[in-house]
C-alpha positions in Angstrom: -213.6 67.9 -41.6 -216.9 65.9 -42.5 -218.8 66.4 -45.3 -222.3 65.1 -45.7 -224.3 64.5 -49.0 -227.5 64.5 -49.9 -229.9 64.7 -53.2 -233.4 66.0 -52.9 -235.3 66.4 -56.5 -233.0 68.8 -58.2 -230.8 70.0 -55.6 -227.8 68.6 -53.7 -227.2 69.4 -50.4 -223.8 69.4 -48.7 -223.4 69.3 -45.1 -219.8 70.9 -44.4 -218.7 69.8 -40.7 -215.9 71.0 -38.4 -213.0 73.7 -39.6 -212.2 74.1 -43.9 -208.7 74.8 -43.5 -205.8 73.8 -45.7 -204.6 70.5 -44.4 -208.3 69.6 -44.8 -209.2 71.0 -47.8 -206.5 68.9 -49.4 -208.3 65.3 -47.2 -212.1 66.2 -48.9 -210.8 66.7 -52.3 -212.2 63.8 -54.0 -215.3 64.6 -52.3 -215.4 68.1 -54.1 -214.7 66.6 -56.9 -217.7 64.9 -57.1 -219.6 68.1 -55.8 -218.1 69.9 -59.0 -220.3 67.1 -61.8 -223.7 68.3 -59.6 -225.9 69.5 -62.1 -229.0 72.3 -61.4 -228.6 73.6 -57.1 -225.7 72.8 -54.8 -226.6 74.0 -51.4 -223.5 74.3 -49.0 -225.1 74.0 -45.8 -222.3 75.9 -43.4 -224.3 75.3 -40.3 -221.5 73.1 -38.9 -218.9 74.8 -40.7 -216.5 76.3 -37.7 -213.8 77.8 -39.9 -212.6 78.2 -43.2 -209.0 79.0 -44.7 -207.8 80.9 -48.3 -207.9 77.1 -49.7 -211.2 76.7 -48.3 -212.6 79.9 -50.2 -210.9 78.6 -53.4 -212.8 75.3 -53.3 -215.8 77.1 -53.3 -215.0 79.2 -56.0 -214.3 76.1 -57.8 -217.7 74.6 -57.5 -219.0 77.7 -58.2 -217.4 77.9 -61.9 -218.5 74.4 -62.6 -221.7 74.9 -61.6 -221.9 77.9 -63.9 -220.2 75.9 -66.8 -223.6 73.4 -66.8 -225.8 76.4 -65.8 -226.3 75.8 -62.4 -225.9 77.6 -59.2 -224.3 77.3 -55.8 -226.2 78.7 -53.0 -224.3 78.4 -49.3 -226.8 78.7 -46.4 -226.5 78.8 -42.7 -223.4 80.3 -42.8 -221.7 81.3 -38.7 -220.6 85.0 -37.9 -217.1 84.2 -38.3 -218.0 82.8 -42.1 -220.3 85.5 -42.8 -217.4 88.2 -41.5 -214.6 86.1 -43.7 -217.3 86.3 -46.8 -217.8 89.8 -46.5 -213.9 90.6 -46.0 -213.3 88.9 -49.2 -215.8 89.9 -51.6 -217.1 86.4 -51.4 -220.9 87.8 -50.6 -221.4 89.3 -54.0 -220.3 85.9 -55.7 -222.7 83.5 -54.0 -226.5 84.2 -53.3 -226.2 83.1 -49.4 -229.8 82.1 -47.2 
């Protein structure tokens, strides 16, 4: 799992790469860490986003409250079929605005 950052004006763009799953989610951590002090738009680009597990879902739920807390927003673009069909299974479509 890769995870690329970028900043353009007021938005911050990050690149998710390969499969989200648990043993992974646990190696980008600190990385999502840094993701959750972003103020104004993260953008999770899921173009290269393969899979994603239960611990995957919860890290974007994360970022998702602390974006909220500082009145921001999390928008997750590009998603696959087999994200879109695991964000629709779990509700996860009505939390996020998707493009």
């Amino acid at each position: 799992m890769e995870i690329k950052i970028t900043t353009e004006g007021k938005e911050t763009i990050a690149a998710l790469i390969g499969r989200l799953d648990t043993m992974a989610a646990q190696e980008i951590a600190p990385k999502m860490d840094e993701l959750k002090n972003v103020s104004g738009t993260l953008i999770l680009d899921c173009s290269e986003l393969s899979y994603i597990s239960s611990s995957g879902l919860r890290i974007f739920l994360t970022l998702r409250k602390a974006a909220a807390e500082k009145g921001g927003k999390v928008i997750v673009r590009s998603m696959s079929n087999e994200i879109r069909s695991v964000f629709m299974m779990t509700g996860f479509m009505n939390l996020f605005e998707i493009q």
